[in-house]
C-alpha positions as CSV (number, residue, x, y, z in Angstrom):
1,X,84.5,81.9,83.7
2,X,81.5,80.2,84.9
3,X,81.8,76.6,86.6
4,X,79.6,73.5,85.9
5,X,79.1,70.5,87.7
6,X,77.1,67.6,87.9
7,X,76.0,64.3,89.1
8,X,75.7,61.1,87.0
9,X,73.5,58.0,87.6
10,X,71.0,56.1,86.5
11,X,67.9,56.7,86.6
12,X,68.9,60.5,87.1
13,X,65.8,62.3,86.9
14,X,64.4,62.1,90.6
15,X,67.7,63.4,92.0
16,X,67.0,66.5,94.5
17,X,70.7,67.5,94.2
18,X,71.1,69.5,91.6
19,X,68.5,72.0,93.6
20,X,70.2,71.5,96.1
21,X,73.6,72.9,94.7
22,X,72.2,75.3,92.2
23,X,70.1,77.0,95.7
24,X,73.7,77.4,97.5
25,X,75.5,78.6,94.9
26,X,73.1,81.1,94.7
27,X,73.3,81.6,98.7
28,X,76.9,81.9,98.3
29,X,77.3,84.1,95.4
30,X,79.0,81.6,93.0
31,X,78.8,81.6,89.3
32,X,78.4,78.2,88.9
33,X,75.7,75.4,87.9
34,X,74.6,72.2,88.4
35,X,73.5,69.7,86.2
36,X,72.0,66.1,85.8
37,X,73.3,63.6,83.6
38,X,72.2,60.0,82.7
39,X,74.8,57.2,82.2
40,X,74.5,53.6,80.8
41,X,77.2,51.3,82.7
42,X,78.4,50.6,78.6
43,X,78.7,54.5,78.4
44,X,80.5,55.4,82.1
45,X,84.2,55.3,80.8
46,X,83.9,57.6,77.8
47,X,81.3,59.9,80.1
48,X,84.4,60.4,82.6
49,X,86.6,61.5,79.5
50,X,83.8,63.5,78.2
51,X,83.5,65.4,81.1
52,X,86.8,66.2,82.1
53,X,87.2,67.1,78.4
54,X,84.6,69.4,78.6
55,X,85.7,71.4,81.6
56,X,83.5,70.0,84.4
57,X,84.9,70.9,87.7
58,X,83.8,67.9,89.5
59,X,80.6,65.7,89.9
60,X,78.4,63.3,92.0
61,X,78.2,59.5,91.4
62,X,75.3,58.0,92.4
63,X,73.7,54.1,91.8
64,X,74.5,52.2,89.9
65,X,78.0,53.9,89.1
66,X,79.5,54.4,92.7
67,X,82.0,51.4,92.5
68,X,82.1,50.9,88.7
69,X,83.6,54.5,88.2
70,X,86.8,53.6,90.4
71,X,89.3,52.5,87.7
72,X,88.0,56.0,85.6
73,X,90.1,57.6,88.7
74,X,93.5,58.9,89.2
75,X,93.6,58.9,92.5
76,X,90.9,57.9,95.5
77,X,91.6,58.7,99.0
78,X,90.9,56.1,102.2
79,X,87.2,56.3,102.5
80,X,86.7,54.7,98.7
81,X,89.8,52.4,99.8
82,X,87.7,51.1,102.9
83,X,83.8,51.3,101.0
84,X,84.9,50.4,97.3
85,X,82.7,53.6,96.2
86,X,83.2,56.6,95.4
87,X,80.3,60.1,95.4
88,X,82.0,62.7,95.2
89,X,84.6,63.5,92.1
90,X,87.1,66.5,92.4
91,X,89.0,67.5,89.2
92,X,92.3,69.4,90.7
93,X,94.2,71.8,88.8
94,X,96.3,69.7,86.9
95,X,93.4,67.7,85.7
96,X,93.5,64.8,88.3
97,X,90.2,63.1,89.2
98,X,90.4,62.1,92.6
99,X,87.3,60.5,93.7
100,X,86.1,60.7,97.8
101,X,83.0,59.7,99.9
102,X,81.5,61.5,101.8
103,X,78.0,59.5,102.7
104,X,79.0,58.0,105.9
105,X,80.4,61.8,107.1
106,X,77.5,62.7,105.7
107,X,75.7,60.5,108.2
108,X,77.7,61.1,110.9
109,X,77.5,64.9,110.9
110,X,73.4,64.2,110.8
111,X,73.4,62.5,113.8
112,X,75.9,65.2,115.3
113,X,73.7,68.1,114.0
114,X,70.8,66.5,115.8
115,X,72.6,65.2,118.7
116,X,75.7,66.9,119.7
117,X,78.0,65.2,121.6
118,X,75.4,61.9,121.7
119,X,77.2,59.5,119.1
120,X,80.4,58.8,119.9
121,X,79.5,56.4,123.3
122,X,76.9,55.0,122.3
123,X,76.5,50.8,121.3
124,X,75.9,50.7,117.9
125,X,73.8,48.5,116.0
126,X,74.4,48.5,112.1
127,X,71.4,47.1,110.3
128,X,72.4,45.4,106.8
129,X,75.8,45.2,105.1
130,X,76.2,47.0,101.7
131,X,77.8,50.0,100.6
132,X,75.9,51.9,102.6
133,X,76.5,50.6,105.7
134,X,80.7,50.1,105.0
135,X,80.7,54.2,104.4
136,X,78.5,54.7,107.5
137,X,80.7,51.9,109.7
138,X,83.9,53.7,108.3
139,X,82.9,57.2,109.4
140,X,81.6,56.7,113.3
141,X,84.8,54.2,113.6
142,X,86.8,57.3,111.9
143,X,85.0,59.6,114.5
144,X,86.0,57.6,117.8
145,X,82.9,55.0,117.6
146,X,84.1,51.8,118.9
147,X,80.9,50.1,120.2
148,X,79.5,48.4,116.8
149,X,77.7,45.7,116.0
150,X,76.8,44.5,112.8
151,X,73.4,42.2,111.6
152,X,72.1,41.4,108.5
153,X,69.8,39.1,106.6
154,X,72.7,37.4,105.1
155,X,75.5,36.9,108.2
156,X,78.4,35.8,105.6
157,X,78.4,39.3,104.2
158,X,77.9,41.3,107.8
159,X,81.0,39.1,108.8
160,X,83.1,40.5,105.8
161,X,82.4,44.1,107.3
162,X,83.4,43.0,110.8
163,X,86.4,41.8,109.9
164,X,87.4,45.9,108.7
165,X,86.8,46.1,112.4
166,X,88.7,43.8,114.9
167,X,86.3,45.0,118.0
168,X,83.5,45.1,116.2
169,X,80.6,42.0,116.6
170,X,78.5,40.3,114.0
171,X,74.6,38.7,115.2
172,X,72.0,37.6,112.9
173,X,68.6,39.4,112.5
174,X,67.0,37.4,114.7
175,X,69.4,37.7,117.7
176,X,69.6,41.1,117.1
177,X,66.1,41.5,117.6
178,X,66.4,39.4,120.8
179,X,69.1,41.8,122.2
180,X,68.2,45.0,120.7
181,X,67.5,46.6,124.8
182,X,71.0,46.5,124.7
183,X,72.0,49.1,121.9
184,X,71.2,53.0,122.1
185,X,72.1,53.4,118.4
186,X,69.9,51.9,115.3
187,X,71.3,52.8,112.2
188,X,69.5,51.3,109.3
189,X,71.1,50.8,106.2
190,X,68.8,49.1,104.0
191,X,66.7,49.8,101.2
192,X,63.5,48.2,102.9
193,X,61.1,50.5,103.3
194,X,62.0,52.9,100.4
195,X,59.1,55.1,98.3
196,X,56.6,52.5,99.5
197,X,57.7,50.0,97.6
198,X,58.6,47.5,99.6
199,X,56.8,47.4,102.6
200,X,58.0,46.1,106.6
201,X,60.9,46.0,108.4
202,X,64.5,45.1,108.2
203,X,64.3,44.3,112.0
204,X,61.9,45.3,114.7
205,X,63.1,47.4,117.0
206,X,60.2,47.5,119.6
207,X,61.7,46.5,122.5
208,X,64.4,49.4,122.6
209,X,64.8,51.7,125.4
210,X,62.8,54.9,125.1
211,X,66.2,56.6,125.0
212,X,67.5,55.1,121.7
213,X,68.6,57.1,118.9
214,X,67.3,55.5,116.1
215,X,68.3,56.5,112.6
216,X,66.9,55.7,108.8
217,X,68.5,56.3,106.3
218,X,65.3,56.2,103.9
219,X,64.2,59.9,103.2
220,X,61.3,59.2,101.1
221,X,59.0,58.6,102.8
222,X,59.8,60.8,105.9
223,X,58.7,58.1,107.9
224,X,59.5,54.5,107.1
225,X,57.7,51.6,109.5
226,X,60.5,51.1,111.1
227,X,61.1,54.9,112.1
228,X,57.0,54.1,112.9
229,X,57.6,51.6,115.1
230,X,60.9,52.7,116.7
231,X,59.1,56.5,117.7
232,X,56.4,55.1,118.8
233,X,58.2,52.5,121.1
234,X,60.1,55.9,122.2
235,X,63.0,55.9,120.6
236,X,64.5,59.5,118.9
237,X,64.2,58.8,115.5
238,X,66.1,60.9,112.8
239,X,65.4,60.1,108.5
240,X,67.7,60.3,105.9
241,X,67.1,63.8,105.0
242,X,70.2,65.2,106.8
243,X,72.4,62.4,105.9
244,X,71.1,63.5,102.2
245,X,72.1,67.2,102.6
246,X,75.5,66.4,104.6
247,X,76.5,64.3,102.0
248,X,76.2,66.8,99.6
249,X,77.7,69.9,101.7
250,X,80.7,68.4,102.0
251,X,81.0,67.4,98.6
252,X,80.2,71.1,97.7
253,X,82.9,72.3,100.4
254,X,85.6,70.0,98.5
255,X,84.5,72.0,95.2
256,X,84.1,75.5,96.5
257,X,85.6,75.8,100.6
258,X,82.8,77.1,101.1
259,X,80.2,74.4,104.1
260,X,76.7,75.8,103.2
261,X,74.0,76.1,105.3
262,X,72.7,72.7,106.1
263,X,69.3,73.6,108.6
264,X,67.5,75.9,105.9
265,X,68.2,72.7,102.8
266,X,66.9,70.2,105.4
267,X,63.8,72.1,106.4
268,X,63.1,72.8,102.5
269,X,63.9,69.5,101.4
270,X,61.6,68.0,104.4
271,X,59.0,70.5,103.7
272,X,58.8,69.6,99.8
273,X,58.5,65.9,100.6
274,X,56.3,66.2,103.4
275,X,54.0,67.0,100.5
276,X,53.9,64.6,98.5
């Protein structure tokens, strides 16, 4: 019997991943699909029924549903515990939604893809304080990270992160900026700089040392400013493609066991933004 699965958001329409799944279920020989669905907040509780119901075999939760769908859930394992969100939703044999997420894994197996064996030493500097940044915090500290530092335009809510994290430090922009020679990781987490719309920089990170990995995890566009500004101050600068395709590959290796292959979606994925 053929499988179906999905991923529910809204807006829906501009989501790359049901190309994404559909392509490696091809790859892999899986009779499956893939399919996007748009949910109202009003309408998210009877959509989980609905879908469950109608035999869908697990699905992807994207904005603005990621912490609203929690109560929806049987059962959610540490990450969601740790972010309060939840992308990835697995419906086990006995019809138990258990909800994971696996953005900041995502993330960190980006960084490792690029970088082997780079991420784990390094000082870490966390730009901004939402969801994002939680699931990306959770998965380098998960991975042996203990070097972190977070900033953010509103301290009060990068202190609520630190304190997940006893040895991990809180500055504002500003003195982050002033000590950013001292980090060899930039990870920004914002939406600043996203499609264009909203032009400049969360933090400028000129004055880094030409080794610095610096990572975005904007993917449209390829380049933000602050990717710009951080290459051409020498830093090794990575987008959010590959966070993007992780994300998703280990969602689809909770559905199927199967990891696809990552290097041939990023390539396509950067190649079919690149243009735009």
């Amino acid at each position: 019997m053929k499988k179906w699965y999905a991923v529910i958001g809204d807006p829906i329409a501009q989501s790359m991943s049901p190309a994404m799944h559909d392509a490696w279920f091809k790859e892999n020989g899986i009779d499956a699909s893939y399919i996007p669905v748009r949910v109202k907040s009003e309408d998210l509780e009877k959509t989980v029924a609905s879908l469950k119901q109608l035999g869908c075999s697990g699905w992807n939760v994207t904005v603005p549903h990621k912490t609203a769908i929690i109560p929806f859930l049987d059962e959610v394992d540490e990450a969601v515990k740790q972010m309060n969100a939840v992308n990835t939703v697995c419906v086990m044999e006995d019809g138990t939604l258990y909800g994971t997420n696996t953005d900041g894994r995502g993330f960190y197996r980006s960084l490792e893809e690029v970088y082997p064996g780079e991420v784990i030493n390094r000082s870490i500097l966390m730009i901004g304080a939402g969801g994002a940044a939680s699931g990306i915090a959770f998965a380098l500290h998960e991975a042996g990270c203990r070097s972190l530092t977070f900033t953010n335009r509103t301290v009060e809510k990068a202190e609520q992160l630190q304190g997940k994290y006893p040895d991990a430090t809180v500055l504002s922009i500003e003195e982050a900026e002033a000590m950013v020679n001292q980090y060899s990781l930039l990870v920004q987490t914002t939406s600043v700089g996203m499609n264009y719309a909203q032009s400049g920089m969360p933090l400028n990170p000129t004055g880094i040392h030409k080794d610095t990995i610096v990572a975005d995890i904007i993917y449209n566009p390829l380049e933000t400013e602050f990717l710009h500004q951080a290459r051409i101050s020498g830093g090794r600068t990575v987008n959010g493609i590959g966070m993007f395709v992780h994300q998703g590959a280990l969602a689809f290796e909770l559905w199927t066991g199967i990891y696809p292959d990552t290097t041939t979606m990023i390539q396509t994925i950067s190649e079919k933004l690149g243009g735009n």
